[in-house]
C-alpha positions in Angstrom: -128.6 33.8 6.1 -127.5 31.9 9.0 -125.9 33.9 12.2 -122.1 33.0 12.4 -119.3 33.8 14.9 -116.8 31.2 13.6 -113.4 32.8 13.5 -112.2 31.9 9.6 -109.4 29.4 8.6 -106.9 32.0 7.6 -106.6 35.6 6.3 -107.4 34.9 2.9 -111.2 32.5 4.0 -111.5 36.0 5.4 -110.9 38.2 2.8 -112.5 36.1 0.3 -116.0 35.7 2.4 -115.9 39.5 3.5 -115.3 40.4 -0.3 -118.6 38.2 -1.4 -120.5 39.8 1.5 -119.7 43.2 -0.1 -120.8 41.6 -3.4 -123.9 40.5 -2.4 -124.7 43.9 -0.2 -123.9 46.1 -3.3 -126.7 43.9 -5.8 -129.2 46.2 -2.8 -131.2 42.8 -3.8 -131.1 41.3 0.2 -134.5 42.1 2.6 -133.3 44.7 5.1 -133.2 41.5 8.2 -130.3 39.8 5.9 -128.7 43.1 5.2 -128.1 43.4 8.8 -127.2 40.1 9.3 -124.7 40.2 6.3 -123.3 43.5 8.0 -122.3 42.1 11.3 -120.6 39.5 10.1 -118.6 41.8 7.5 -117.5 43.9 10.4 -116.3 40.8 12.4 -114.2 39.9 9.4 -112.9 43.3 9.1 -111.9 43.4 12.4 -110.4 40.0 12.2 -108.6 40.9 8.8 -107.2 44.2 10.8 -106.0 42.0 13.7 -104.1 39.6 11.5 -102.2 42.6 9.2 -101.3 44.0 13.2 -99.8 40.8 13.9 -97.8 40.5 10.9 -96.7 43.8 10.7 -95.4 43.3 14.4 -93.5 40.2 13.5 -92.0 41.9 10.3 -90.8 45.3 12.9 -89.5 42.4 14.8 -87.6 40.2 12.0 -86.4 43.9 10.6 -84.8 45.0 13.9 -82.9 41.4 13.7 -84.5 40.4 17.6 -85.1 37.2 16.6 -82.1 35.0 17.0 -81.8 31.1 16.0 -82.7 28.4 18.5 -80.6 26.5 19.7 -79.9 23.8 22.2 -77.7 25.8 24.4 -80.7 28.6 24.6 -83.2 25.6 26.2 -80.4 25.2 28.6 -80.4 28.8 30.0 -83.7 28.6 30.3 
């Protein structure tokens, strides 16, 4: 397995490689060097997963709590 840091396209490229990883972990058929390999990279996905509920679940307390308000042109001009 190759070493990767690239961040993934979205939550869902995320989710979907992190859930193969766990696949291919669980078949206990990968040489201890790929195991660890396969590891790091699940827990950068996890953490990346994590980060991405945070954020939504921050802009869901916000839309809930009704602070965002419609742009509009008069709002650029107070600016």
């Amino acid at each position: 397995m190759s070493e990767t840091t690239e961040f993934p396209r979205s939550f869902e490229a995320a989710l979907a490689e992190l859930e193969g990883l766990v696949g291919r972990m669980e078949t206990g058929e990968l040489p201890l060097q790929e195991s660890l390999a396969v590891y790091k990279r699940g827990a950068e996905l996890l953490a990346y997963c994590q980060t991405a509920l945070k954020d939504a679940e921050q802009q869901v307390q916000v839309m809930e709590k009704g602070l965002l308000q419609p742009f509009t042109a008069d709002d650029a001009d107070d600016a």
